[in-house]
PyMOL CGO cylinders between C-alpha atoms (Angstrom):
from pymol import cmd
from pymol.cgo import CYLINDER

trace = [
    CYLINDER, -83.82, 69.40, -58.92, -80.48, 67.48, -59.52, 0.3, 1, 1, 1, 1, 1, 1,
    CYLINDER, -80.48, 67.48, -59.52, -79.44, 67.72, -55.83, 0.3, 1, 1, 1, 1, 1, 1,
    CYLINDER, -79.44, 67.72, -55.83, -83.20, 66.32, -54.66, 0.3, 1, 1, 1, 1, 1, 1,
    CYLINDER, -83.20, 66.32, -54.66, -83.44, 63.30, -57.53, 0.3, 1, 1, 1, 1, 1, 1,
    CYLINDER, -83.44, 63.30, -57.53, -79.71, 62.04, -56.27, 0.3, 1, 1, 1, 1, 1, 1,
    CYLINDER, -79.71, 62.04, -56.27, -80.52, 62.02, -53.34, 0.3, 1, 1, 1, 1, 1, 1,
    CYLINDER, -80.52, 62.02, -53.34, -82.90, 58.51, -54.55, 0.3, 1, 1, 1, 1, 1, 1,
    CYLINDER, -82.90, 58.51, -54.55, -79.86, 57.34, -56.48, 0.3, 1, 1, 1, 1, 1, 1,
    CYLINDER, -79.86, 57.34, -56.48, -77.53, 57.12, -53.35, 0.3, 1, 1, 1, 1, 1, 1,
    CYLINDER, -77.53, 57.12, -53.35, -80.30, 55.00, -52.25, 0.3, 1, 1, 1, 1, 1, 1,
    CYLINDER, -80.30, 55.00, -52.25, -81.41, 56.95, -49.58, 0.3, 1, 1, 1, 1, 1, 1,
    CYLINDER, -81.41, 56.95, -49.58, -85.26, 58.06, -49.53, 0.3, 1, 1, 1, 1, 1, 1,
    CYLINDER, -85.26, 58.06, -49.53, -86.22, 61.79, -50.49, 0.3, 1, 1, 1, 1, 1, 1,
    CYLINDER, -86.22, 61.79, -50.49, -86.59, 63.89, -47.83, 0.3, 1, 1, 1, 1, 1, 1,
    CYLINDER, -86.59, 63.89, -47.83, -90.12, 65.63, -47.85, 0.3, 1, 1, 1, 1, 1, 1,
    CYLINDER, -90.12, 65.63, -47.85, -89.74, 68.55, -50.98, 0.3, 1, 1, 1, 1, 1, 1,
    CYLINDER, -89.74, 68.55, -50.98, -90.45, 71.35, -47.77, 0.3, 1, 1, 1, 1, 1, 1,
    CYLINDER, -90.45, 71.35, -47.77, -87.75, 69.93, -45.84, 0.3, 1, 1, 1, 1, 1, 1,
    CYLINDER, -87.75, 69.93, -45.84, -85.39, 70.07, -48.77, 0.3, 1, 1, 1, 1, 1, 1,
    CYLINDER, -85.39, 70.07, -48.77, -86.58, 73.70, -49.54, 0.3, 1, 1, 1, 1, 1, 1,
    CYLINDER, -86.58, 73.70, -49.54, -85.42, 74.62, -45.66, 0.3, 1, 1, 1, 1, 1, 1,
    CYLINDER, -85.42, 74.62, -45.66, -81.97, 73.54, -46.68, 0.3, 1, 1, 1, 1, 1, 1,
    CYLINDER, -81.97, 73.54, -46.68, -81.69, 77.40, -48.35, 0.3, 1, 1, 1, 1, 1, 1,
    CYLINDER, -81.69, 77.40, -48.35, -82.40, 79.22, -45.13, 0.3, 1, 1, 1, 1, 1, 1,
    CYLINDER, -82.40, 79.22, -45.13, -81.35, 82.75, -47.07, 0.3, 1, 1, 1, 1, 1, 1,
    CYLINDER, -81.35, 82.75, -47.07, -84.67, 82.59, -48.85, 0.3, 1, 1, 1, 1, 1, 1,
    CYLINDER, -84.67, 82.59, -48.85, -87.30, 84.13, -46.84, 0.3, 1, 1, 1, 1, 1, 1,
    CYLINDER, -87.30, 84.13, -46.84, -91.06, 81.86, -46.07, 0.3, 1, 1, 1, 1, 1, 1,
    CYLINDER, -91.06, 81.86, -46.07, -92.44, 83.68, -49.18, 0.3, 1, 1, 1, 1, 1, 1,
    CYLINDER, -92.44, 83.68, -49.18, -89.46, 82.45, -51.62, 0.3, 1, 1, 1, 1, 1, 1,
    CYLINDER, -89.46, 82.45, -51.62, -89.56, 79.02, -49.71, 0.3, 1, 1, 1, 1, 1, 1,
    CYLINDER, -89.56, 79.02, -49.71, -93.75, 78.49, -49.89, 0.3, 1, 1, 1, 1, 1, 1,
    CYLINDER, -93.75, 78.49, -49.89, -92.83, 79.26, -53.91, 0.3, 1, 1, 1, 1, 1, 1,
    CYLINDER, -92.83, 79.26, -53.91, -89.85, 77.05, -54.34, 0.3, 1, 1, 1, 1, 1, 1,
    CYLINDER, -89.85, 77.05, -54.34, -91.73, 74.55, -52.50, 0.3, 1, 1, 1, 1, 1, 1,
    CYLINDER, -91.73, 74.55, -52.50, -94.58, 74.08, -55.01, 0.3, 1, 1, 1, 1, 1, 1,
    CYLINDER, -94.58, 74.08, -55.01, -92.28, 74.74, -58.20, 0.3, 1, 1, 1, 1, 1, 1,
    CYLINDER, -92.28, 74.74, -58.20, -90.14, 71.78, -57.14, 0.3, 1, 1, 1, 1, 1, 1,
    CYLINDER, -90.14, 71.78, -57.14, -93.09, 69.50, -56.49, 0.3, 1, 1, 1, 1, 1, 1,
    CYLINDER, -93.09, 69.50, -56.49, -94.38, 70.61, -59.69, 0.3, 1, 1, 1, 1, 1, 1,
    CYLINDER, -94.38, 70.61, -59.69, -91.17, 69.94, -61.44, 0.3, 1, 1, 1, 1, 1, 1,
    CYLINDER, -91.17, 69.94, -61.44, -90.51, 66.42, -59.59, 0.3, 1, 1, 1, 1, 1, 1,
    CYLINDER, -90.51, 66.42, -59.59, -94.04, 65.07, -59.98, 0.3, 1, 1, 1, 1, 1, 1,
    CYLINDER, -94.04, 65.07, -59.98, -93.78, 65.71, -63.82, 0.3, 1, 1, 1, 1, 1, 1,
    CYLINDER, -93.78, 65.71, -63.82, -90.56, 64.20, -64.57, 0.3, 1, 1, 1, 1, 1, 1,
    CYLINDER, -90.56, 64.20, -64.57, -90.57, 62.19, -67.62, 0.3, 1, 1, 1, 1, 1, 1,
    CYLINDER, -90.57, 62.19, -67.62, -88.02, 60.12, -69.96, 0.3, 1, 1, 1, 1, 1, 1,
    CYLINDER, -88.02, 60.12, -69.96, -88.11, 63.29, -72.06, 0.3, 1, 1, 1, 1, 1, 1,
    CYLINDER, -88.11, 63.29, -72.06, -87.56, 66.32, -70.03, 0.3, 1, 1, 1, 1, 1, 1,
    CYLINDER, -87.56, 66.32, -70.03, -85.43, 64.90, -67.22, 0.3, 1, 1, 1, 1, 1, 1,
    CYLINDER, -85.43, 64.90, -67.22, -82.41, 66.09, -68.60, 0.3, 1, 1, 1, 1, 1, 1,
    CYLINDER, -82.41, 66.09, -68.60, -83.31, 69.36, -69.05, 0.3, 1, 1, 1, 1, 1, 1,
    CYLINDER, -83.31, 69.36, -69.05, -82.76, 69.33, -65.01, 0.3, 1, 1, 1, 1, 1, 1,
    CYLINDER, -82.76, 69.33, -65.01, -79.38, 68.06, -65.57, 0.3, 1, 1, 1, 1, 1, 1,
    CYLINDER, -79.38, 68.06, -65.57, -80.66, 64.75, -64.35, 0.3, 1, 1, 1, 1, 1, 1,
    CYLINDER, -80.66, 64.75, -64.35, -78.96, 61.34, -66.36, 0.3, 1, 1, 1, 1, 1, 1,
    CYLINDER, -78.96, 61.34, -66.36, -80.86, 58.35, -67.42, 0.3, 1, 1, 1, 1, 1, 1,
    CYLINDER, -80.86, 58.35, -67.42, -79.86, 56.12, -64.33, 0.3, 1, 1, 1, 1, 1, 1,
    CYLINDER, -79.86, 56.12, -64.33, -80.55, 58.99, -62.11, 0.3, 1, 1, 1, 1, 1, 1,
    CYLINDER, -80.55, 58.99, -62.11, -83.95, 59.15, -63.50, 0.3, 1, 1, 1, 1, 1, 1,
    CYLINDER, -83.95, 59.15, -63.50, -84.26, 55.30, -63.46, 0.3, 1, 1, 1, 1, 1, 1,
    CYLINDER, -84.26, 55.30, -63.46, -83.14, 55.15, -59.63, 0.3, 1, 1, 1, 1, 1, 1,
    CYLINDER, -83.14, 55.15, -59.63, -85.76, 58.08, -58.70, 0.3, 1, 1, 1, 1, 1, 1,
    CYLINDER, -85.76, 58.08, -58.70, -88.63, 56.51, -60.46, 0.3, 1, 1, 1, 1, 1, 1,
    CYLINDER, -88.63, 56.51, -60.46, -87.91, 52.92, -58.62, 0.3, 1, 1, 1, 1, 1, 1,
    CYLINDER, -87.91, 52.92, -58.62, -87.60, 54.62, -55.42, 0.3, 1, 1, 1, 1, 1, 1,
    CYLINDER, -87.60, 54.62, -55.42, -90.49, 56.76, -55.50, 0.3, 1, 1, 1, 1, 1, 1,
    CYLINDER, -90.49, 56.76, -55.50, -92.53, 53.58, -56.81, 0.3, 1, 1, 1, 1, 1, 1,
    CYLINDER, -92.53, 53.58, -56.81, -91.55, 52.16, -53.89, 0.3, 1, 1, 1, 1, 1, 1,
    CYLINDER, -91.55, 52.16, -53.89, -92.69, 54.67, -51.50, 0.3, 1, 1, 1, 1, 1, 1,
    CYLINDER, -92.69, 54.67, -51.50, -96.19, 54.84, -53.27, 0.3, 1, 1, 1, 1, 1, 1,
    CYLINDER, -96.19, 54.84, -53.27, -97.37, 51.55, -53.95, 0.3, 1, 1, 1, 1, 1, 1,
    CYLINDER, -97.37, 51.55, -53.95, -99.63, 50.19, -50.55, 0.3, 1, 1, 1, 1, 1, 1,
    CYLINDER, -99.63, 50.19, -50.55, -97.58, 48.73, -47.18, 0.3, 1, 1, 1, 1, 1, 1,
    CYLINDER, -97.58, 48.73, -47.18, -97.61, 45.11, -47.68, 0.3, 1, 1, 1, 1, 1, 1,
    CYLINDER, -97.61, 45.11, -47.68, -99.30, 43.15, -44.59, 0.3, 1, 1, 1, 1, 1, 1,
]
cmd.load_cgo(trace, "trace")
């Protein structure tokens, strides 16, 4: 979880949560398919009052939530 929050405080955008699964190639498609939807899970239901329970800080937190606002809100024309 840490490693794949950071990764929006270094200011670079969070690879896709499958791609960041592949980067532990010793777990086999089964483990992967499951790690894959537990760290969605845990991702999409960060909050100011379990993030550190992942070991992630408050500024972490901050920088992932403005970067993933980012990437959701609509292209502008």
């Amino acid at each position: 979880m840490k490693s794949y929050v950071k990764t929006a405080g270094r200011g670079e955008r969070p690879a896709p949560i499958d791609d960041f699964v592949r980067r532990f190639p010793e777990d086999g498609p089964d483990i992967q398919i499951l790690l894959t939807d537990r760290v969605r899970e845990i991702v999409e239901s960060l909050n100011e009052g379990n993030h550190i329970a992942y070991g992630i800080g408050r500024r972490e937190f901050a920088l992932h939530g403005e970067v993933m606002a980012v990437l959701a809100a609509p292209p502008s024309p």
